[in-house]
C-alpha positions in Angstrom: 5.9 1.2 -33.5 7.8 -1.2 -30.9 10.2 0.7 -28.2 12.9 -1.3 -26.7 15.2 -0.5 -24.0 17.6 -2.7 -22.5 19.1 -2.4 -18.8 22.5 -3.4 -18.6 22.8 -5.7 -15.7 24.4 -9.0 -14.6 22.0 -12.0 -15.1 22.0 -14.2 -12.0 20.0 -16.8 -13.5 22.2 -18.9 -15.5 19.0 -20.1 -18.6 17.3 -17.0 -17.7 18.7 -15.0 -20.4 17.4 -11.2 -21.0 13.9 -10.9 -19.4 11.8 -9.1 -21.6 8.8 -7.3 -20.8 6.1 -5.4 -22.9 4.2 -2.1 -21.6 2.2 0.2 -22.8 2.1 4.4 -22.4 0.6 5.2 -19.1 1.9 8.1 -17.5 3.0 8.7 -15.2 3.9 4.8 -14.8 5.1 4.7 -18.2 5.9 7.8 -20.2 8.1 7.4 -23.3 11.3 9.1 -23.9 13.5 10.1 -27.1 16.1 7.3 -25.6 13.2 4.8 -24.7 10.7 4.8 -21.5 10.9 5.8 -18.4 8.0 6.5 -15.3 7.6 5.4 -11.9 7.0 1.8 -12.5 10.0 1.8 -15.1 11.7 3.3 -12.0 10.9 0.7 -9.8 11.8 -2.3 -11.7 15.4 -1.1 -12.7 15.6 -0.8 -9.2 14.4 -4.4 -8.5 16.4 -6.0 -11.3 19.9 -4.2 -9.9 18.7 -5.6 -6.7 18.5 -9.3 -8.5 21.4 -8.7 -10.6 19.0 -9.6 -13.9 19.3 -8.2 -17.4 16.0 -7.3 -18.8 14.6 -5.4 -21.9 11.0 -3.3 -22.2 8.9 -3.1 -25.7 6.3 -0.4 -25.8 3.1 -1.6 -27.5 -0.8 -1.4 -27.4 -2.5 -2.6 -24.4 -4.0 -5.7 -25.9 -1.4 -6.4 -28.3 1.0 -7.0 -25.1 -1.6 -8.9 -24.0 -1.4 -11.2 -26.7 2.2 -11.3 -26.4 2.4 -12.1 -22.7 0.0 -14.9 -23.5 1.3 -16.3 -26.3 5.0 -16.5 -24.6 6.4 -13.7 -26.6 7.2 -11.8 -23.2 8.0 -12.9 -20.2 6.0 -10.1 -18.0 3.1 -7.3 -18.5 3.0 -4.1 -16.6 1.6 -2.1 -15.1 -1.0 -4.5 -14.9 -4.0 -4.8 -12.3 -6.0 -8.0 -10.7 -7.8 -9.5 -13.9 -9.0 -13.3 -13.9 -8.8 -13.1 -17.3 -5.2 -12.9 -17.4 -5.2 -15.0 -14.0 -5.5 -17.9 -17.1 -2.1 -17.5 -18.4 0.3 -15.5 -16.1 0.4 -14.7 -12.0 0.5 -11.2 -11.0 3.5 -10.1 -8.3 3.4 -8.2 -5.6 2.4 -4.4 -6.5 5.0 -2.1 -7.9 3.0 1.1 -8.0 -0.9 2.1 -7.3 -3.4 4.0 -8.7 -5.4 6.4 -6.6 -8.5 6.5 -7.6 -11.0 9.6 -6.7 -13.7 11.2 -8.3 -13.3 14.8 -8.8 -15.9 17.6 -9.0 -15.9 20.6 -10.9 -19.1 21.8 -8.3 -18.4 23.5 -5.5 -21.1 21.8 -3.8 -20.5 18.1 -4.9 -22.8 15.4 -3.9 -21.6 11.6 -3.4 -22.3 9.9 -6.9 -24.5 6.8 -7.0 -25.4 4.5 -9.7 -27.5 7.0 -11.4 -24.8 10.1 -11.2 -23.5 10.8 -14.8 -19.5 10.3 -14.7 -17.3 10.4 -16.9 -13.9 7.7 -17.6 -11.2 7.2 -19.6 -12.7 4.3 -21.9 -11.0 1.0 -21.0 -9.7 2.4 -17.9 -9.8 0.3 -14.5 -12.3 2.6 -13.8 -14.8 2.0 -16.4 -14.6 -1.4 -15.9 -14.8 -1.4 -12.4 -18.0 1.2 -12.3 -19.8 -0.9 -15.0 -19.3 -4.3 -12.6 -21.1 -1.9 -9.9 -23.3 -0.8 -12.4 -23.1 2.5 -12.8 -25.0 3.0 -16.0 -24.4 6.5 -17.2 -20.9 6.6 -17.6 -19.4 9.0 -20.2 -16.2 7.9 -22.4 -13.6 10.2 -23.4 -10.0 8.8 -24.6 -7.8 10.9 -22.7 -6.9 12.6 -19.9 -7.1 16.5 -21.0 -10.6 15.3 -22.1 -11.6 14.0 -19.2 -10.7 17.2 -17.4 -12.7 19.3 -20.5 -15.7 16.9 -19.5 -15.8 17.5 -15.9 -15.3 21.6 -16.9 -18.4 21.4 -19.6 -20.6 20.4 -16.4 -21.9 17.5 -18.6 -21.3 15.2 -16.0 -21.6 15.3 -12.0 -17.6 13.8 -11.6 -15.0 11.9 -13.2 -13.6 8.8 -11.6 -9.7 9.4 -12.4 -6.5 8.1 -10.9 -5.2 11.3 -8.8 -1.7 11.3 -10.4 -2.9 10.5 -13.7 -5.7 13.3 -13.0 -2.8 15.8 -11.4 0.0 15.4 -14.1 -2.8 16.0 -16.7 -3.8 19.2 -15.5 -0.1 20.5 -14.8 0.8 19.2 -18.6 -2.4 20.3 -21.0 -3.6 23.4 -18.9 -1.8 26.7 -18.0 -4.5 27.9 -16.3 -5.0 25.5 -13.3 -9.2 24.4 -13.2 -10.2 24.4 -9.6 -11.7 20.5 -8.5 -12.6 18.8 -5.3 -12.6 15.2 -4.5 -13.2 12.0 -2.6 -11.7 9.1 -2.3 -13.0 5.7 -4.1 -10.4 3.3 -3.8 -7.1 1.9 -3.8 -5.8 -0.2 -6.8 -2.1 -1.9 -6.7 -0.4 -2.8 -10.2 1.9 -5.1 -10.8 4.0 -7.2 -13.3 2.2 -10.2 -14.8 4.7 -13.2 -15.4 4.0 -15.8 -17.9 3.1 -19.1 -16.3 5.7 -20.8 -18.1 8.2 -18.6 -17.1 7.3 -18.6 -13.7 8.0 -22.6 -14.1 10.8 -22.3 -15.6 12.4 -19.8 -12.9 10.6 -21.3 -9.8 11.9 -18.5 -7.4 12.0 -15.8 -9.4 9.1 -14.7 -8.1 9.5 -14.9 -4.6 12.6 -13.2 -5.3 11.2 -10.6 -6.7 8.5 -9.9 -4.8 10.8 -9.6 -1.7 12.4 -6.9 -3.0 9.2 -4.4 -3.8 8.9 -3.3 -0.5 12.2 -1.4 -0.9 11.8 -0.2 -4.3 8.9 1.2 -3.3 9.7 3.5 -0.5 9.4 6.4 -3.1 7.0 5.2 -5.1 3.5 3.8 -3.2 3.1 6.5 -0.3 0.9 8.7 1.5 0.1 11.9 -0.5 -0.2 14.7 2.0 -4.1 15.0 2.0 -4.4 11.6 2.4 -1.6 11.9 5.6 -3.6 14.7 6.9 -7.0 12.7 7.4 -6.1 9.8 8.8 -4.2 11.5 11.3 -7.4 13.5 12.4 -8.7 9.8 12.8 -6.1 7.9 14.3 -4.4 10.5 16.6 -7.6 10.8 18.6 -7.6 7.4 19.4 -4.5 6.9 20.1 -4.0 9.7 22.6 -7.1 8.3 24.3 -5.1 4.6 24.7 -1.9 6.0 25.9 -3.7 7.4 29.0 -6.0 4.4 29.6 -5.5 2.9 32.8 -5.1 -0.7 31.5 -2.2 0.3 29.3 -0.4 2.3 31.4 -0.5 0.0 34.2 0.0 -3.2 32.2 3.5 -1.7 30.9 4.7 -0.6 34.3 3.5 -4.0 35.9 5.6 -5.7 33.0 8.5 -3.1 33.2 9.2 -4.5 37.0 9.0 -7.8 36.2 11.5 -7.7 33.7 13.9 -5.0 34.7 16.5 -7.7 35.2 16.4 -8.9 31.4 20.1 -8.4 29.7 19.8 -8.4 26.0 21.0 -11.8 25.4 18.0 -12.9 27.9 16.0 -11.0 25.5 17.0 -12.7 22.2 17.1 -16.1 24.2 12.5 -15.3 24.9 12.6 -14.6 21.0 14.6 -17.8 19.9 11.8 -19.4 22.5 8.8 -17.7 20.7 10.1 -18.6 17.4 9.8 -22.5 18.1 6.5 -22.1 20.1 4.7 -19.7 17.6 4.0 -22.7 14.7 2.1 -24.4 17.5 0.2 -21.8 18.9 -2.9 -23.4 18.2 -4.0 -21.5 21.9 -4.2 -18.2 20.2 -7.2 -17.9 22.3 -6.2 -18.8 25.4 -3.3 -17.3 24.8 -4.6 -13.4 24.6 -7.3 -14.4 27.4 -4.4 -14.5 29.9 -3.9 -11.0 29.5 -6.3 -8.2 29.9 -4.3 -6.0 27.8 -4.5 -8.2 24.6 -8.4 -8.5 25.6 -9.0 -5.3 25.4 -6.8 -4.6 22.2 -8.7 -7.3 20.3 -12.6 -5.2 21.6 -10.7 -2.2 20.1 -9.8 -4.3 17.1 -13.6 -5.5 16.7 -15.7 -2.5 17.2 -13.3 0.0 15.2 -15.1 -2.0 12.0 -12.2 -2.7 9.8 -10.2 0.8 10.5 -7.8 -1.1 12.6 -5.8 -4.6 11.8 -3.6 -4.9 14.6 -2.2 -3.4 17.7 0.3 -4.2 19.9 1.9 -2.6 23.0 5.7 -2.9 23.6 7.7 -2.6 26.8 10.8 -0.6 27.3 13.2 -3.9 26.2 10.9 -3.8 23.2 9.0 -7.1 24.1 5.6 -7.7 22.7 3.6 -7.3 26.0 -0.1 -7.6 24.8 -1.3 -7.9 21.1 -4.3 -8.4 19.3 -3.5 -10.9 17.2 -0.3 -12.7 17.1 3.1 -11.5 16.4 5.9 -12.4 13.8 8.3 -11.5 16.6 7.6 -11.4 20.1 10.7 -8.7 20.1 10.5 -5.3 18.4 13.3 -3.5 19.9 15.3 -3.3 16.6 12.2 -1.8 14.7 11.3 1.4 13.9 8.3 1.6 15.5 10.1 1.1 18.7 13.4 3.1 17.8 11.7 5.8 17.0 9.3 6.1 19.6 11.1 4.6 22.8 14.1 6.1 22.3 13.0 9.0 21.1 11.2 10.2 24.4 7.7 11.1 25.4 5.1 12.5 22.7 6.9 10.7 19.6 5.1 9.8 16.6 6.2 7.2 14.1 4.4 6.9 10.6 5.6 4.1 8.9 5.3 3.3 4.9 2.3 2.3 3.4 2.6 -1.5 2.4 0.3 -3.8 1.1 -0.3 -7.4 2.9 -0.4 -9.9 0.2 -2.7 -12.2 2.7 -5.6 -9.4 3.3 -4.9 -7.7 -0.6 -4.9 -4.7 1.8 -2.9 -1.8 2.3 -1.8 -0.5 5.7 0.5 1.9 7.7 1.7 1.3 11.1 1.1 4.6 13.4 3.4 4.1 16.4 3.5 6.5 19.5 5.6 6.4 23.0 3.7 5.3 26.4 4.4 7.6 29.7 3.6 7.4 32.7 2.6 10.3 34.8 6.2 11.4 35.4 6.5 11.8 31.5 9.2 8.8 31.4 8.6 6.7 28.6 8.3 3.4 29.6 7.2 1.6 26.3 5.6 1.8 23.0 2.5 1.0 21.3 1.8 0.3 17.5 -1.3 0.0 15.6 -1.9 -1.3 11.7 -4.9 0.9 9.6 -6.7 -0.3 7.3 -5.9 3.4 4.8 -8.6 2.5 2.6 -10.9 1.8 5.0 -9.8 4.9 7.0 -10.1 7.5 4.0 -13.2 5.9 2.9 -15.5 6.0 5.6 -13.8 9.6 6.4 -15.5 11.0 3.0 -13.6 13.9 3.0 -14.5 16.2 0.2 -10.8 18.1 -0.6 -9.2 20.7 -2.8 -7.3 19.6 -5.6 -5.5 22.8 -5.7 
């Protein structure tokens, strides 16, 4: 049986019509209601269409029936969809509007990593089968639910299921009323998204742009941190970062650029930005650019040997002027940010987290730690931010934690 349910809004596009979309049952993405569907992903596109002033309407079928309607032109988008080249043929995948978390989780008290030869169980069909059996992981077990994938990890059949954690979570709060203890680890990120039919995509040639600029703010709620996940990479990255603050070549870099710019009134300052603005498209002297400065040298050796854990790290002075970066900067002034609002100003010894986005360019998601440089007087005189790889980071952390 089709479900429909239509959100009342104001098309924009004047051929666009009603947008219609087809979905199946996925919670907690997609959980159906007396009234119609509703679920995080449902969530975050009513908040994306209000933002694009579009009328849209969602059917509820099979998995592979949507498929067939997406492809055939019977629908204009598919979600919550993941990165498949098979679909890659007909329709172009948008920028993520939710993501699985995907862990394996132990019923053992004394779990050991799984390898190709571990038995684990999946949801058949899931990302996760299919994404194991590419690796080759040749004894998987497949159950067609949730509550029996939590009954197979209990029966010991198998050494841990590879589940998405709020899949996993929700499961276990909805089918069991005593709560089974599990631990876990950390496989991977996947983001999920809305596949658009090519030739809607045609038709409307910025409707995607359009809507991919606005997932970043529908998702605020949405694609975060859980607290575990918080918890480790701040063991990792706060260690590092109170080592840098105190390092003699930040410190003095910031006070040396402090001086020399104590004179700037803000309309200086937006006048270097409006300068670095026309000079960044023909920056073909990246190198010789962060050469000049020792600071950017040594931020781009931190960059390198961290292995991947680290994507970018700038230090700002107390106008909020890029001083020294590792790689180059969108804008060469950040004192309007968060990561310098809420450090700077803030005083000594503040921490800014920021959201976890994903970078369309790497197909990576990161989160900006930012933290306030002092000097030995405990003034702040500047701020310094650095991008982490999450993935990476909670990866090669291998953390084995407590579900409950």
């Amino acid at each position: 049986m089709a479900w429909i349910v239509a959100f009342a809004m104001t098309s924009s596009l004047a051929n666009a019509g009603t947008i219609s979309l087809v979905t199946n049952l996925a919670p907690p993405y997609q959980v159906q209601q007396a009234d119609g569907i509703s679920g995080t992903s449902v969530a975050t596109l009513l908040c994306i269409f209000e933002q694009l002033e579009l009328n849209s309407d969602i059917t509820i079928l099979p998995w592979k029936r949507a498929l067939k309607h997406l492809e055939k032109g019977l629908s204009d988008g598919l979600f919550s969809a993941s990165y498949d080249p098979n679909v890659n043929r007909f329709a172009t995948l948008s920028a993520p509007i939710a993501i699985e978390k995907w862990y394996f989780f132990f019923a053992s008290h004394e779990p050991q990593p799984p390898t190709e030869n571990t038995p684990i169980g999946v949801i058949l069909g899931s990302n996760q089968d299919k994404w194991l059996s590419q690796l080759g992981y040749h004894k998987l077990q497949r159950v067609g639910s949730y509550p029996q994938l939590i009954k197979l990890a209990m029966s010991k059949r198998v050494d841990a299921v590879a589940a998405d954690a709020q899949a996993f979570t929700q499961a276990l709060v909805s089918h069991f009323d005593t709560q089974p203890k599990f631990s876990k680890t950390f496989i991977k990120y996947a983001p999920l998204g809305v596949y658009f039919n090519n030739g809607f995509i045609d038709k409307e040639q910025h409707f995607l742009t359009n809507f991919n600029a606005q997932t970043p703010t529908c998702t605020n709620d949405t694609i975060t941190l859980a607290q575990d996940e918080l918890t480790a990479l701040k063991s990792i990255v706060l260690e590092h970062l109170n080592s840098w603050i105190k390092a003699p070549v930040v410190i003095d870099t910031v006070k040396q650029q402090n001086a020399r710019n104590s004179y700037l009134s803000l309309s200086q300052v937006n006048a270097l930005e409006q300068q670095w603005q026309r000079k960044r498209p023909s920056l073909e002297a990246h190198g010789q650019l962060l050469k000049t400065n020792l600071l950017s040298e040594y931020f781009q050796q931190v960059k390198r040997q961290s292995g991947g854990l680290y994507n970018e790290i700038i230090a700002m002075d107390r106008n909020g002027l890029v001083i020294a970066m590792s790689d180059l900067t969108t804008d060469l002034w950040q004192g309007d940010e968060d990561k310098f609002t809420q450090t700077f100003n803030a005083g000594p010894d503040a921490l800014f987290i920021d959201h976890l986005r994903y970078d369309e360019s790497t197909h990576k998601f990161q989160v900006q730690f930012s933290i306030t440089l002092s000097d030995e007087n405990q003034t702040a005189i500047g701020a310094l931010t650095v991008g982490v790889d999450v993935e990476y980071a909670l990866a090669s952390s291998q953390v084995i934690a407590s579900l409950n």
